[in-house]
C-alpha positions as a Python dict, from the first residue, in 0.01 Angstrom:
ca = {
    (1, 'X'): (0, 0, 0),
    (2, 'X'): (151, -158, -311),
    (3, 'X'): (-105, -282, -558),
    (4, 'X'): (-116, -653, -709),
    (5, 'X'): (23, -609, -1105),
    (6, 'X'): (-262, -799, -1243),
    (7, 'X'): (-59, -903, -1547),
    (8, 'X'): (-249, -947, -1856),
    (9, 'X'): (15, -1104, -2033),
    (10, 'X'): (-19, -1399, -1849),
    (11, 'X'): (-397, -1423, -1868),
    (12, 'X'): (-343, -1384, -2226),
    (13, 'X'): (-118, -1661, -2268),
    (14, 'X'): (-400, -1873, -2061),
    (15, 'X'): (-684, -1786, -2348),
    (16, 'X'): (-413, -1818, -2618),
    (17, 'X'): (-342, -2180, -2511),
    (18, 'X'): (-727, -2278, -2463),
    (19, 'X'): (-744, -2152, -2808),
    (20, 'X'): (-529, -2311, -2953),
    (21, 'X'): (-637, -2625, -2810),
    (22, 'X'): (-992, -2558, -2930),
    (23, 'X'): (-886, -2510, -3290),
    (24, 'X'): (-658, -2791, -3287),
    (25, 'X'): (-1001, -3045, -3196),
    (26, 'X'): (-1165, -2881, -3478),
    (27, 'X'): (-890, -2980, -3694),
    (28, 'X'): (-943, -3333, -3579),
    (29, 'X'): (-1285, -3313, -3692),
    (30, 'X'): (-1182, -3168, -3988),
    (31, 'X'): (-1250, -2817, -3950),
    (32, 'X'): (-969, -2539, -4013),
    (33, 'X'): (-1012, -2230, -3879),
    (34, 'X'): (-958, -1898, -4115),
    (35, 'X'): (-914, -1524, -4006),
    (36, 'X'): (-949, -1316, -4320),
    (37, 'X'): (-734, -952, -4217),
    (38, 'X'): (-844, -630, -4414),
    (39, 'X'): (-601, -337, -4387),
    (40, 'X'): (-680, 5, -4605),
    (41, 'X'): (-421, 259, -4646),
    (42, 'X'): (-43, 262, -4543),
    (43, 'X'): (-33, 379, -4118),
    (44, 'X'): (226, 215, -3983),
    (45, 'X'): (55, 157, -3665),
    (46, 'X'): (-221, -19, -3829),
    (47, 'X'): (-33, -251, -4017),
    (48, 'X'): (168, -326, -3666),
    (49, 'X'): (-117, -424, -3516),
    (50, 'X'): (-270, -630, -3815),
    (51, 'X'): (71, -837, -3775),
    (52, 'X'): (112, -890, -3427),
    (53, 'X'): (-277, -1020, -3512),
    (54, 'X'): (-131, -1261, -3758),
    (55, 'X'): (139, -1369, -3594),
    (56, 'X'): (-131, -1485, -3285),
    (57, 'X'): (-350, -1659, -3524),
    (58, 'X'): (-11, -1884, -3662),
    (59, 'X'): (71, -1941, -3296),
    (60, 'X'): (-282, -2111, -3196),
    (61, 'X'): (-322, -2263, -3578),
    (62, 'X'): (-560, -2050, -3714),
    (63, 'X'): (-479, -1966, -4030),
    (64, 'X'): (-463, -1584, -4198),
    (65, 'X'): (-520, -1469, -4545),
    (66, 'X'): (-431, -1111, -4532),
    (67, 'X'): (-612, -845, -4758),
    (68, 'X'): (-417, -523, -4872),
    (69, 'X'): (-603, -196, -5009),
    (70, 'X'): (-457, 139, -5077),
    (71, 'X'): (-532, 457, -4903),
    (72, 'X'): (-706, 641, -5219),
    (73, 'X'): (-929, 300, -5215),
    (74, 'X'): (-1307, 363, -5248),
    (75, 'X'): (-1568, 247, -4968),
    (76, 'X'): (-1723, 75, -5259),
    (77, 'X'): (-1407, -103, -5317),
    (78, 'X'): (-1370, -185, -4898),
    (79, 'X'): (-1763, -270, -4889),
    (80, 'X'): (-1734, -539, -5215),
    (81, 'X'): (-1402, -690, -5065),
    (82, 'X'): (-1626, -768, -4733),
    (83, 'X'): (-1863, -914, -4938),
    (84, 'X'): (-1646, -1135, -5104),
    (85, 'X'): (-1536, -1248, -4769),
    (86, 'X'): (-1872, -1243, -4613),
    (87, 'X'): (-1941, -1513, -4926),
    (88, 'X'): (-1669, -1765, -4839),
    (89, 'X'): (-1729, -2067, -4684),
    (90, 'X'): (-1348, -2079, -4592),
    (91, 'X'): (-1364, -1789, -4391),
    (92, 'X'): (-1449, -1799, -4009),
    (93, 'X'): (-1378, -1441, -3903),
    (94, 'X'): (-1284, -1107, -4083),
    (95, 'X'): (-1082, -855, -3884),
    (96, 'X'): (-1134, -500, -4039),
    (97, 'X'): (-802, -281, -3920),
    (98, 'X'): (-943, 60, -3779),
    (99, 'X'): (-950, 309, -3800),
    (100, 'X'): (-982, 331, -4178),
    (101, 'X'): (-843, 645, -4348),
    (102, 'X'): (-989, 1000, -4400),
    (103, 'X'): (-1280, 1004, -4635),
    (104, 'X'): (-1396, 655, -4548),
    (105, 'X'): (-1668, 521, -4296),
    (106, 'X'): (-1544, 297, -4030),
    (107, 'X'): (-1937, 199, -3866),
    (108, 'X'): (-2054, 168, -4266),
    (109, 'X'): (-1773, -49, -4303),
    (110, 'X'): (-1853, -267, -4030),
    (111, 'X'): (-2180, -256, -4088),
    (112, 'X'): (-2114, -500, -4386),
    (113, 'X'): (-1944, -768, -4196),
    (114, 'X'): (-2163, -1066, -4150),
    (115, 'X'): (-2243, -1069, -3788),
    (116, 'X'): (-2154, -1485, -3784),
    (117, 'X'): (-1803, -1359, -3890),
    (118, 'X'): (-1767, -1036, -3697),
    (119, 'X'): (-1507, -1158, -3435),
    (120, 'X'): (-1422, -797, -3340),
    (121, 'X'): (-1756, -814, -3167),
    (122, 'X'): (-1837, -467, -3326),
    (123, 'X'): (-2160, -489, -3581),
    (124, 'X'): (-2480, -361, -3411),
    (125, 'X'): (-2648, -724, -3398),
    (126, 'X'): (-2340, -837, -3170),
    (127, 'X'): (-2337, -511, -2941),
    (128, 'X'): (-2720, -522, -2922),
    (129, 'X'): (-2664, -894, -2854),
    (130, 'X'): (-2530, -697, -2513),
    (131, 'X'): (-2815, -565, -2454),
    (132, 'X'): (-3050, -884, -2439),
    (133, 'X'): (-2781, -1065, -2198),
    (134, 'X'): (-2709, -1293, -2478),
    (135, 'X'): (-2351, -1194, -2637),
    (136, 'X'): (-2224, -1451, -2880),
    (137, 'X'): (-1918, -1205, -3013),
    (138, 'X'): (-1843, -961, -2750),
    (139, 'X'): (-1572, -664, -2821),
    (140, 'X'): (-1253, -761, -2768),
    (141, 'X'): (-1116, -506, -2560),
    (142, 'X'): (-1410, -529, -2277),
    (143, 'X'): (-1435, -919, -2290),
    (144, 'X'): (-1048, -855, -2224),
    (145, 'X'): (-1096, -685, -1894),
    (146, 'X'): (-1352, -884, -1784),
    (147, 'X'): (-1115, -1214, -1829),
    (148, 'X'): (-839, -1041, -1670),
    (149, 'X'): (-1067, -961, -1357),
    (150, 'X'): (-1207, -1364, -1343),
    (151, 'X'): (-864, -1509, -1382),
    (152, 'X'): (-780, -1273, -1037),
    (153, 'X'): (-1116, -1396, -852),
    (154, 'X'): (-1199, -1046, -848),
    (155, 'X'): (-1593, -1047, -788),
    (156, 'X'): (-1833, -839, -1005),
    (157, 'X'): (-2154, -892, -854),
    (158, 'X'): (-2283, -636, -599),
    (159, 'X'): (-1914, -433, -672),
    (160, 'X'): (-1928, -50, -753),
    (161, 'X'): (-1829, -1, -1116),
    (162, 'X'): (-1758, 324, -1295),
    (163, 'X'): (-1619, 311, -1654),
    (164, 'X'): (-1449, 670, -1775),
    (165, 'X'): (-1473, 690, -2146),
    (166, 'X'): (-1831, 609, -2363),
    (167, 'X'): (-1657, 500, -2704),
    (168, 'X'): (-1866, 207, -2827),
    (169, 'X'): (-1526, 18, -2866),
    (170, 'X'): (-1436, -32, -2502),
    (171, 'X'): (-1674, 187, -2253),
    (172, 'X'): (-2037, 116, -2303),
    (173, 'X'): (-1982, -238, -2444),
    (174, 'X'): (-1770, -275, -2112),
    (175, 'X'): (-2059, -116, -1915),
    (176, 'X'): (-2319, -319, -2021),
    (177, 'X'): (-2132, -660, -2001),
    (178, 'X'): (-2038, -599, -1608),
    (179, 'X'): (-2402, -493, -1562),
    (180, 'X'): (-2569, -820, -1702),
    (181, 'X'): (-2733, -1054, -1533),
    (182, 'X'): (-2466, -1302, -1373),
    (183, 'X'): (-2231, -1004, -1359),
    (184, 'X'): (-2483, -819, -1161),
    (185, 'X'): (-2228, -475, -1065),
    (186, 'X'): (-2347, -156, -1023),
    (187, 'X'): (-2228, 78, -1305),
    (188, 'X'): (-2165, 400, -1355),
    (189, 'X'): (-2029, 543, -1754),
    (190, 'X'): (-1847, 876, -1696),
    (191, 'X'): (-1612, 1090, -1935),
    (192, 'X'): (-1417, 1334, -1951),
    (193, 'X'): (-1647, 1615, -1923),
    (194, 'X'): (-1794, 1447, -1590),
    (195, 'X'): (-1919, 1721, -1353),
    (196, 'X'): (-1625, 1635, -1010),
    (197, 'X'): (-1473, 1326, -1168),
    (198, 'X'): (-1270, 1278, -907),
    (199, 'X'): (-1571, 1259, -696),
    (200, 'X'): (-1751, 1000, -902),
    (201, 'X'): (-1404, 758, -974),
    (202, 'X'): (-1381, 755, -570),
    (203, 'X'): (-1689, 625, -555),
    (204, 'X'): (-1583, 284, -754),
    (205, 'X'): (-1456, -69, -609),
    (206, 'X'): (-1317, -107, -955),
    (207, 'X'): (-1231, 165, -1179),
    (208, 'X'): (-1232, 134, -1573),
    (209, 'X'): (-1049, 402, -1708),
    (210, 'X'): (-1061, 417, -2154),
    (211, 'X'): (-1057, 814, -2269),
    (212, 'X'): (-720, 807, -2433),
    (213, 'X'): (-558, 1100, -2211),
    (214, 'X'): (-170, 1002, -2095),
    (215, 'X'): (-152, 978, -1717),
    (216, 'X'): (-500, 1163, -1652),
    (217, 'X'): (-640, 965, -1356),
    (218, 'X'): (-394, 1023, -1010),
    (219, 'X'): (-422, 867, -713),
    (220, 'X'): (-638, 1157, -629),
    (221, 'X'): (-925, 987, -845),
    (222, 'X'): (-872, 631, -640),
    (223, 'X'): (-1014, 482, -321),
    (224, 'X'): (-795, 289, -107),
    (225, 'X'): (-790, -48, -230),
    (226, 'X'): (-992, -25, -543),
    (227, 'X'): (-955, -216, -833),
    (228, 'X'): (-761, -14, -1174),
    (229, 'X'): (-807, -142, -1529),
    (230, 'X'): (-621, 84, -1754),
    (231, 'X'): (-750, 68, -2076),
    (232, 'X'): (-569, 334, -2244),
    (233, 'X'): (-201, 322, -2420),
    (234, 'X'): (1, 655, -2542),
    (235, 'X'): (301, 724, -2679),
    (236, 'X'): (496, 1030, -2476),
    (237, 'X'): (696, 1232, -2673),
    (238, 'X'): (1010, 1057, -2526),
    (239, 'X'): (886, 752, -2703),
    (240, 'X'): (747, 528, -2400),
    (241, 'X'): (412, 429, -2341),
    (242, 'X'): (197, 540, -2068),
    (243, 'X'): (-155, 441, -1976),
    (244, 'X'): (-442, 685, -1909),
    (245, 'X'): (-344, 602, -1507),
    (246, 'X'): (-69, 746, -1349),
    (247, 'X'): (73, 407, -1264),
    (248, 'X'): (340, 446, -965),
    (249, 'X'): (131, 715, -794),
    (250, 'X'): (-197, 507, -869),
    (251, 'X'): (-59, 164, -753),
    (252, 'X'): (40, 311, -396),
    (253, 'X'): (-339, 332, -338),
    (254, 'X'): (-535, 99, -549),
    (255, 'X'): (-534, -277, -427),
    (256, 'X'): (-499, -420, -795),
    (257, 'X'): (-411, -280, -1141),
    (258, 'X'): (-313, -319, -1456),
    (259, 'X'): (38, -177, -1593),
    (260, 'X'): (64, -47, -1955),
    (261, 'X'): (169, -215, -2118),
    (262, 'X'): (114, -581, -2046),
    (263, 'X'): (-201, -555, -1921),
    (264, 'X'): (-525, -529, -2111),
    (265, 'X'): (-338, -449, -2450),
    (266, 'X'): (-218, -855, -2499),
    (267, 'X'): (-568, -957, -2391),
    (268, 'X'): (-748, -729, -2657),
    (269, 'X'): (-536, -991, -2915),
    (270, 'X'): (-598, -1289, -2733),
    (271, 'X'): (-982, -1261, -2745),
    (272, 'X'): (-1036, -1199, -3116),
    (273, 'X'): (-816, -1514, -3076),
    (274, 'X'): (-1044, -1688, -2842),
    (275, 'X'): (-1397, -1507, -3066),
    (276, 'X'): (-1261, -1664, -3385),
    (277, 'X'): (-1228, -2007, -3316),
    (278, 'X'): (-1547, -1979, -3145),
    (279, 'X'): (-1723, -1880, -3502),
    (280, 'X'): (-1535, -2167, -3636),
    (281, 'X'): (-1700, -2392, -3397),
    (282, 'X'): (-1981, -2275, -3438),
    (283, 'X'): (-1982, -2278, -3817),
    (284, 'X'): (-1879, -2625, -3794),
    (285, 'X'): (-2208, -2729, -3566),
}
């Protein structure tokens, strides 16, 4: 068996171009759309990230007004410069970078955003939002693989889900949107310390793997023709990235799954795309 590449790029470029068709009929009405960035301290992977962000935002017209702090910044400092943001009526969205360096609290942090402007989906009102079946901002890693799964017809309901990895980024965010009503799979949250995780991965039609380990799930993990979303991206010491799937040995026994990269790593972009201009509309009324 050779597995369908579910490629995310692709499915990416479909949400970037509804965007950017939904922000250009707010225009019309007179509404731009604003993404306020916030990067704290100098990693170089951070401030990657925060650019490839930007450079999204240009390319559906939503415009970005970028915030710099040092690393030796305060969380008084990052908690008043949220405030300030949380305060303007120009701003639609406020991305803060993580994680944020030693001696500072990411969940305080976040804590701060205005949950109308949290279009990382990751204050406690949004995630508990979850909970009640009634997500308005949704994290954009899990929303992610759930597009990439609808754009492929890939059913949910009644389907055998098991998510490896608990983080409250991607895998119990993840967990709770494929178990809510209208999604209506069976799910299962394992980790890394699962009691016979092969045993429990087998057990899944499609198998979310997020624990940050290079290459740890092998086709021993699989069933024949389940479905593989591989969350995870790592950098090998040769310098190429690598998923947390082993893909070639993986791909000869899954049906569908994602490669790394190109799949759910563009779509992670894309939807704090797609959650922004969504504020903005619904800021606008």
């Amino acid at each position: 068996m050779s597995a369908q590449v579910l490629d995310g790029k692709a499915v990416a470029r479909a949400v970037l171009d509804e965007t950017a068709e939904r922000v250009a009929a707010l225009k019309d009405r007179g509404k731009a759309t604003t993404l306020a960035t916030v990067l704290v301290g100098e990693d170089p992977a951070s401030a990657a990230y925060v650019r490839s962000k930007r450079r999204r935002a240009a390319e559906v017209g939503i415009r970005s007004v970028h915030h710099e702090l040092g690393s030796d910044v305060s969380q008084d400092r990052v908690v008043g410069l949220i405030r300030r943001l949380n305060e303007d009526p120009s701003v639609d969205g406020i991305l803060l970078q993580l994680p944020l360096p030693a001696g500072l609290d990411d969940q305080s942090a976040t804590i701060e955003i205005d949950p109308a402007k949290d279009v990382d989906g990751l204050h406690p009102t949004n995630l508990g939002m979850i909970v009640l079946d009634r997500p308005v901002f949704a994290p954009c890693t899990p929303s992610g693989c759930l597009r990439i799964l609808e754009h492929y017809g890939i059913p949910l309901r009644g389907a055998n889900v098991v998510v490896v990895g608990r983080s409250f980024l991607v895998g119990r965010p993840l967990a709770l949107l494929m178990a809510a009503r209208g999604a209506d799979a069976t799910v299962t949250i394992a980790h890394s310390r699962t009691k016979d995780l092969a045993g429990v991965t087998r057990w899944a039609d499609i198998l979310v793997v997020a624990v940050g380990r290079p290459e740890m799930v092998t086709g021993r993990y699989v069933r024949d023709g389940a479905v593989v979303i591989d969350v995870g991206i790592n950098r090998t010491e040769s310098g190429s990235l690598v998923g947390d799937v082993k893909y070639d040995e993986v791909a000869e026994v899954a049906a569908a799954i994602t490669p790394v990269p190109g799949g759910v790593g563009p779509m992670t972009v894309a939807m704090l795309m797609h959650n922004t201009a969504v504020a903005s509309g619904l800021r606008a009324g």
